[in-house]
C-alpha positions as CSV (number, residue, x, y, z in Angstrom):
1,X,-21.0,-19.4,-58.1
2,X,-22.5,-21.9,-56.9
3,X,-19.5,-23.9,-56.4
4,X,-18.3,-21.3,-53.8
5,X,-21.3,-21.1,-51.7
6,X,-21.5,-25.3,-51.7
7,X,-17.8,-25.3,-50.6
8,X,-18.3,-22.5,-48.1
9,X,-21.5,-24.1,-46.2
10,X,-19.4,-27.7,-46.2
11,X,-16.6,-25.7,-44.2
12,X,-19.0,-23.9,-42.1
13,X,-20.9,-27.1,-41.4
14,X,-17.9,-28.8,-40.5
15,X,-16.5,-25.9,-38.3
16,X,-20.5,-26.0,-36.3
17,X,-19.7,-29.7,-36.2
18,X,-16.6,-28.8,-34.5
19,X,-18.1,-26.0,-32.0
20,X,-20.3,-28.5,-31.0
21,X,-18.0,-31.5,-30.3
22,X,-15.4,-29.3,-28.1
23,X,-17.8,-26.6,-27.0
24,X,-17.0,-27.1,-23.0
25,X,-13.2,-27.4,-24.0
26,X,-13.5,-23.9,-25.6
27,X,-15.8,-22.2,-23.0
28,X,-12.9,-23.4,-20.2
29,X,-10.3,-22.2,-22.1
30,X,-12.2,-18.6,-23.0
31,X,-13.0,-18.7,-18.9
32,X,-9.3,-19.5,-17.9
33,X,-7.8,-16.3,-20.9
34,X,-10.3,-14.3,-19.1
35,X,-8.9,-15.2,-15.4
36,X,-5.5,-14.7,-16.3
37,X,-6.2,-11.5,-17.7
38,X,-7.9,-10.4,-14.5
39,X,-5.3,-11.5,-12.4
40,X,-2.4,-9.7,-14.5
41,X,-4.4,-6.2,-14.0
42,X,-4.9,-6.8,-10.9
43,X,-1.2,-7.4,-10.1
44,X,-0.2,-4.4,-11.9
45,X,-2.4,-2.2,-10.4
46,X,-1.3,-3.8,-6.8
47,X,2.3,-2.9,-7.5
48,X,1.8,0.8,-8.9
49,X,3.8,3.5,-7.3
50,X,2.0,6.8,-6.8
51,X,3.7,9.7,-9.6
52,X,5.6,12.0,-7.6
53,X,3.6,14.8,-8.5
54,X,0.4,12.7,-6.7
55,X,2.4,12.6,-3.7
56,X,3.5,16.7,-3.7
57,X,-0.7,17.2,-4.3
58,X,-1.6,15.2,-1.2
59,X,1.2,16.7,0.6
60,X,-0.3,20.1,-0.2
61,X,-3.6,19.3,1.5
62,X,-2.0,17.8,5.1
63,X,-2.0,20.4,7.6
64,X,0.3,20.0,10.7
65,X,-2.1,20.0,13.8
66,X,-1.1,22.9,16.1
67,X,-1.3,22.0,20.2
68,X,-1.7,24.9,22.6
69,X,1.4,25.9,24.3
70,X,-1.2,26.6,27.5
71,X,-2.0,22.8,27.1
72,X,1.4,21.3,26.6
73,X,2.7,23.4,30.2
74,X,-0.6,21.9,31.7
75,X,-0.1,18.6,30.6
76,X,3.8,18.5,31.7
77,X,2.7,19.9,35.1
78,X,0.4,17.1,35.9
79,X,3.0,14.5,34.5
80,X,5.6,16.2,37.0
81,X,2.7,16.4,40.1
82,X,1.8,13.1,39.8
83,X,3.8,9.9,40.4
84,X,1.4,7.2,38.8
85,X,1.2,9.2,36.0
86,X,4.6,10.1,35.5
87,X,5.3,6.1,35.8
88,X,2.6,5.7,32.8
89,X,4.7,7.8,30.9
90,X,7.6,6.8,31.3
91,X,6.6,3.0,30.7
92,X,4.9,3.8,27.5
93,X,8.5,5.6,26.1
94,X,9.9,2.3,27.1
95,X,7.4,0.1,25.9
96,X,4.5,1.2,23.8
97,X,2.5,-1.6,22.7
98,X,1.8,-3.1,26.5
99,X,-1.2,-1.9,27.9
């Protein structure tokens, strides 16, 4: 038995031996496993589609905003009574990202 034991502490001896020789080597290797794991989650999770389901639930919960038809009369009236304004309008249809 004791045969076993003497054989066993000569392997783990030599396998410290090795730990300790190559210990940065490992360490940089465990760091870079743990990177490219991160960055495969991460990628997945960047490219998941919402389930349709997800989308019906959310689509359950958006109301459509309701304008006053008072409002919307006023509003044209103004846009008709007033040139500048009217010329406002009418350049925003046209173009809607100059200010």
């Amino acid at each position: 038995m004791d045969i076993k034991l003497s054989g066993n502490s000569k392997v783990i001896g030599s396998l410290t031996e090795v730990l300790k020789r190559y210990k940065l080597e490992i360490f940089l290797i465990i760091l870079l496993f743990m990177f490219g794991f991160l960055v495969m989650q991460i990628s997945k999770y960047s490219t998941m589609e919402p389930s349709d389901q997800a989308i019906s639930e959310k689509f359950k919960t958006v109301t459509m905003p309701k304008i006053d038809e008072d409002a919307i009369a006023k509003i044209q009236q103004l846009k008709d009574q007033n040139i500048e304004v009217q010329s406002l309008f009418e350049n925003a249809r046209n173009n809607p990202f100059s200010e």
